[in-house]
C-alpha positions in Angstrom: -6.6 41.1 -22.0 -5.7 37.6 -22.6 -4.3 35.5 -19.8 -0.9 32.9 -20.8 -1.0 29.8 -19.0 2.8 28.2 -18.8 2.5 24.4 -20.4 3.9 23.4 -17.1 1.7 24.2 -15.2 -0.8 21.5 -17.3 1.9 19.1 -17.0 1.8 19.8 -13.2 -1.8 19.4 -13.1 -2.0 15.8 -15.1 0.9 14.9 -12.8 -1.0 15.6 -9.6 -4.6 13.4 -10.9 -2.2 10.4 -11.8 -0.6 10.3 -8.0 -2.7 12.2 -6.1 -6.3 11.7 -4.3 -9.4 13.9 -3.6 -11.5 12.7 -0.7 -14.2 15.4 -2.0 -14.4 14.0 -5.0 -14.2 10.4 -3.7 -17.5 11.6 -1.3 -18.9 12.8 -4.2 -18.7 9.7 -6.0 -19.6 7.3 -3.3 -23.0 9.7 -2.7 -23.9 9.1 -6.3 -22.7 5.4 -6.7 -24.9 4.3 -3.6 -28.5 5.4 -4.6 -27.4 3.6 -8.1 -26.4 0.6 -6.2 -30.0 0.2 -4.7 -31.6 0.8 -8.3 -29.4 -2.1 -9.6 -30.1 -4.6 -6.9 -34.0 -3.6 -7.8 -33.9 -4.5 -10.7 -31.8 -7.9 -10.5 -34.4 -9.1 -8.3 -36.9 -9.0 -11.2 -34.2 -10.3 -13.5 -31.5 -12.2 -11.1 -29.3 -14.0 -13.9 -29.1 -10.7 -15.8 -25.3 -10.9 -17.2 -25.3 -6.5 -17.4 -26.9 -6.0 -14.3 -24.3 -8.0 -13.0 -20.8 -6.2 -14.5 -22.5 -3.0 -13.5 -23.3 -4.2 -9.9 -19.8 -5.8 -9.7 -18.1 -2.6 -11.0 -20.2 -0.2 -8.5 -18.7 -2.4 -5.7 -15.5 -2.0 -7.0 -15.3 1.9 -7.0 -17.3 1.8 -3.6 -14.6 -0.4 -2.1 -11.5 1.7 -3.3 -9.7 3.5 -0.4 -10.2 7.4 -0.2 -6.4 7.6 -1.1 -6.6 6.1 -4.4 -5.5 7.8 -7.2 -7.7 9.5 -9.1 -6.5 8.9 -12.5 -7.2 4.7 -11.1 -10.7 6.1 -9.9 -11.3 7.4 -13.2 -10.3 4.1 -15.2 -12.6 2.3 -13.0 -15.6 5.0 -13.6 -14.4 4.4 -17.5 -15.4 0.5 -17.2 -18.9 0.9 -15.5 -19.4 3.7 -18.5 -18.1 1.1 -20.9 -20.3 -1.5 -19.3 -23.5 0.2 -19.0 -23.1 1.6 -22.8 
């Protein structure tokens, strides 16, 4: 038997990840950004001027100084740029 699912209820859903946080997810990402972090400042001590290292570095600090209330969909734009930047 196939289940509906009411529109509304997506609507409801996109709603609630523009306005709403997730300290789980925020602990998640803080657990994987830190190992990262060390890997970065590794590396940019064998090549200290290096302009990516850099942007990555500075957009790791950036999602590891956001506040555990922060939206996620502003989360998520930030996780976009480090993607972007390390593309």
């Amino acid at each position: 038997m196939v289940e509906k699912h009411d529109y509304m209820d997506y609507d409801l859903h996109a709603s609630c990840i523009m306005q709403d946080s997730n300290a789980l997810d925020m602990y998640k990402m803080v657990k994987l950004l830190l190992p990262l972090e060390k890997v970065i400042l590794a590396l940019m001590s064998e090549w200290e001027d290096h302009p990516g290292l850099q942007k990555i570095l500075d957009v790791i600090r950036m999602l590891l100084a956001l506040p555990v209330d922060t939206p996620l969909a502003k989360v998520m734009r930030t996780q976009f740029i480090l993607y972007r930047n390390v593309k």
